[in-house]
Structures are given as C-alpha cells and as structure tokens.
N, C-alpha and C positions, 0 to 999 in steps of 0.2 A: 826089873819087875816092879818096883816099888815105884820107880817114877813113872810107870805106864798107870800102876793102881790110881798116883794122883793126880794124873789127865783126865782119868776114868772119872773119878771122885769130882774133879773139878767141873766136869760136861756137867756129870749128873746135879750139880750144884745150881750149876748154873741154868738147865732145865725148870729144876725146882723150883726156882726163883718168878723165870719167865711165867711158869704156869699158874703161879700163888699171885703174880704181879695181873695176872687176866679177870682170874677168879675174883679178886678184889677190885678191877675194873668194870668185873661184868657188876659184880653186886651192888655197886655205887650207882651204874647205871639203872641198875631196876630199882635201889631204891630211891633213886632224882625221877624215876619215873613215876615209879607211882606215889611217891609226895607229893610229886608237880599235878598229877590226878587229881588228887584230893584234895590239894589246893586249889584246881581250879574249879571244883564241884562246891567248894567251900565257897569261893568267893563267888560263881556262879547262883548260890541260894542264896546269899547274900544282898546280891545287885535286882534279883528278884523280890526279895523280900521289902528293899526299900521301895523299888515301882509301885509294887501292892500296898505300900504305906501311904503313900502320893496320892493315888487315885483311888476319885471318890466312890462311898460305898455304895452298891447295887443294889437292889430286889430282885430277888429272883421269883421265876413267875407265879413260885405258888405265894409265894410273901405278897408279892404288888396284886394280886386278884381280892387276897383277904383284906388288904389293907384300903382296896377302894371301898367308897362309901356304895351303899345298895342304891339301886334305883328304881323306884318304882311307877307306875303306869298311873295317871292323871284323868285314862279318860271315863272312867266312872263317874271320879268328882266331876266331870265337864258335863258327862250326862244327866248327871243327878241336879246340877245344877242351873240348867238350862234357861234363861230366861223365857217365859212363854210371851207372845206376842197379844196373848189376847187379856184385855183390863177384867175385872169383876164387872165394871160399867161403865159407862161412858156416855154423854151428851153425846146429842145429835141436831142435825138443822141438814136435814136430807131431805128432798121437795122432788118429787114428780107429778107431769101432766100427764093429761092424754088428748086427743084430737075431740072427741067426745064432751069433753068440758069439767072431766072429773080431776081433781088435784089433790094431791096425798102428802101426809109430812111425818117421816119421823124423829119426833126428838129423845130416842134413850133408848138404848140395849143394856140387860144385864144378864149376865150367864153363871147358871148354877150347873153342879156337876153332872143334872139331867135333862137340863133343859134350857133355851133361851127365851127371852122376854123382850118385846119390841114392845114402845106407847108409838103409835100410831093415831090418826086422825084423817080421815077422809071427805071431802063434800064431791057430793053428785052435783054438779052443773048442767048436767044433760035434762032432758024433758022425759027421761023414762027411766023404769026402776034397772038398777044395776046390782050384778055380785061380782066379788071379790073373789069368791073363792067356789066357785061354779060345781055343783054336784057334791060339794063337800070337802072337796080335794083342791082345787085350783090354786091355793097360797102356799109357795115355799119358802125356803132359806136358802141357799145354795153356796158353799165356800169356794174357796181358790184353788181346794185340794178335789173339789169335784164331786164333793158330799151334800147328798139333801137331807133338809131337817123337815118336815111334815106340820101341818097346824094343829095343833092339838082345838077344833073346830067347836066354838061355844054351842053347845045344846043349844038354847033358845036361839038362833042363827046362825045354824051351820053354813048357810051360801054366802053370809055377811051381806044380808041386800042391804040396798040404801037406796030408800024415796029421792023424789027427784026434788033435788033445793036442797036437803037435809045433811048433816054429819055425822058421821059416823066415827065412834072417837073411843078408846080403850086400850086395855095390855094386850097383848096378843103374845100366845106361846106356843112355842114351837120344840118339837120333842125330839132332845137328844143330847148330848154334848159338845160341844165344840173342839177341834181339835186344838193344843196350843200352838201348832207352828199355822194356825190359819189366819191371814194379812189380811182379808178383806169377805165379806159375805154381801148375798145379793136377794134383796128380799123383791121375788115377784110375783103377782097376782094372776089368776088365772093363767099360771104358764101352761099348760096343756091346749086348751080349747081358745085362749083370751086371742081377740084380736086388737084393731088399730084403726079401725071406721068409724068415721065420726059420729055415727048412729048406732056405733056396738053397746050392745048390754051385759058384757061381760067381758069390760075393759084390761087391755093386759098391760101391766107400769111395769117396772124396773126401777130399785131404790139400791142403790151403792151405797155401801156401809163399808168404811174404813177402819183396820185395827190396828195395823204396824205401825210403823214410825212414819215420819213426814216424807221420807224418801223413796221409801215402799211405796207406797199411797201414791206419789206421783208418777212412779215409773209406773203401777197398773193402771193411770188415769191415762198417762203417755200411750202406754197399748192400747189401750179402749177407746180412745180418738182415736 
C-alpha cells in the first residue's frame, strides 16, 4: 500500500510540475508579448517623432490666410488719377477755306470749367456780305465723343456778318464743358443751313482742333483722309 501511495504521490508530483512548468510558460509568453507591444509603440513614436523633427514646419490654413499681407484694389487711385487729355490751352495754326473766297484761322483754345474760348479771325474774300453763324445758331464745337458745344452769340452780332473785303477777328465762346477724355473738337460754321457754292453767303468751314497726343491726332487725321 505504501509503495502504490508513492506512484500516486509521485504522478501527482509530477502533474504539478508540468502544470506550474505551462503556467510559467504561458506568463512569460504574455509577458514578451506585451513588452514586445510597448516596445514597439515606444519605438514606433519615437521614429515618428524624429520625421516630425526633420520636416519643415507648416501653416496651417488659418495661420498662412493671416499671415498674408492684405491686398487692396487700385482702381480708384487709377480713376481719381486719370490723366485728362485736354490742356487749360493751347496754341493753334488751324486754316480753313472755302470755295467762295472766305479763309479762317484759329490760333488758341482755352477751356474753363463752363466754357471754351477759340481766337479766331476770318476775311470775306467774296463780293457779298456773309454770316458765320446764320440765324444765330449756325457756329459749333463738336467733340469725338459726339457732343455739341453752342456759341454763346455776341449781342452786337449775333449772325457774325462780314463785309465783303473785311475781317472779322475776336474770342469766341462757346458754352459748356469739355469732356476730359475728348482727343479732338471740330469747330464749324454754319453747320445747319451753311453750304459750299462759290457764291454762298453763309459759308460752311470746318476747323479741326487737336488735343491728345501726336499719335491720337494722326490716327483721327488717318480716318478723316
């Protein structure tokens, strides 16, 4: 009996053993398991952390919105500043004929903010009395924008006659403004009624006045041939 107790004893022993020898293989294994975890999470922030150290820093989009400079809109100043094309004044050496014998010259426009002022000079060449500005009305100013300026017509000769042989010579003004963007105006006499007969008495010229620049000026002389 006693030697069967220690087969019994001995089994059981040796049970014990294998079972104690598992339990300490499992635990070794869980814990290589999750050391080797946490090591690799370790070293995994790690290898992250140095990339993020490497690589240069960003802006993010609210940063780089504030951090651009403002930009603002020019074209008021461009407006406000606009060169105007048309001078205070300016010499003139403008000459028209007519078929009739009458020849006309002006030498000088000046413009104020209600009105323009031409020196004009006329001689009748014809054998009979002539106007300029027929019924009162017949002398304008006419721009490139399509605008007429009116004669503001001397009391003492409103039709602007002129004896035959004689000159007729003074400022002449004309009511209104001038636009700035206007290149050229066109001073003509009796535009309404004037004709182009050599025996007309109420001769119609056309005087071309230049304001732009030199390249303006030719490109509308270009058109006008």
């Amino acid at each position: 009996m006693s030697e069967n107790n220690l087969k019994k004893n001995g089994c059981g022993g040796f049970l014990l053993g294998v079972i104690f020898t598992l339990v300490l293989i499992t635990g070794a294994s869980v814990w290589f398991f999750l050391s080797n975890k946490q090591a690799q999470q370790i070293l995994s922030e790690q290898i992250n952390q140095t990339v993020a150290d490497k690589l240069p820093e960003t802006e993010t989009v609210e940063n780089a919105s504030k951090s651009k400079p403002s930009v603002t809109s020019n074209t008021s100043v461009t407006e406000s500043s606009q060169v105007s094309a048309v001078p205070t004044e300016k010499a003139l050496n403008v000459q028209a004929t007519h078929p009739n014998g009458t020849v006309g010259r002006l030498t000088k426009i000046s413009f104020t903010k209600d009105d323009s002022k031409v020196e004009m000079s006329v001689i009748n060449g014809s054998k009979n009395t002539i106007e300029l500005n027929n019924n009162g009305k017949g002398m304008v100013l006419v721009d490139d924008l399509g605008k007429q300026y009116s004669l503001a017509a001397p009391a003492s000769n409103p039709d602007l006659e002129i004896l035959p042989g004689t000159t007729l010579k003074g400022e002449f003004i004309f009511i209104g403004k001038v636009s700035p963007e206007t290149k050229f105006l066109n001073l003509i006499t009796n535009h309404q009624s004037g004709g182009n007969e050599t025996l007309s008495q109420i001769p119609k010229m056309e005087f071309f006045i230049p304001l732009g620049s030199q390249e303006e000026v030719e490109g509308e002389e270009g058109e006008r041939g």
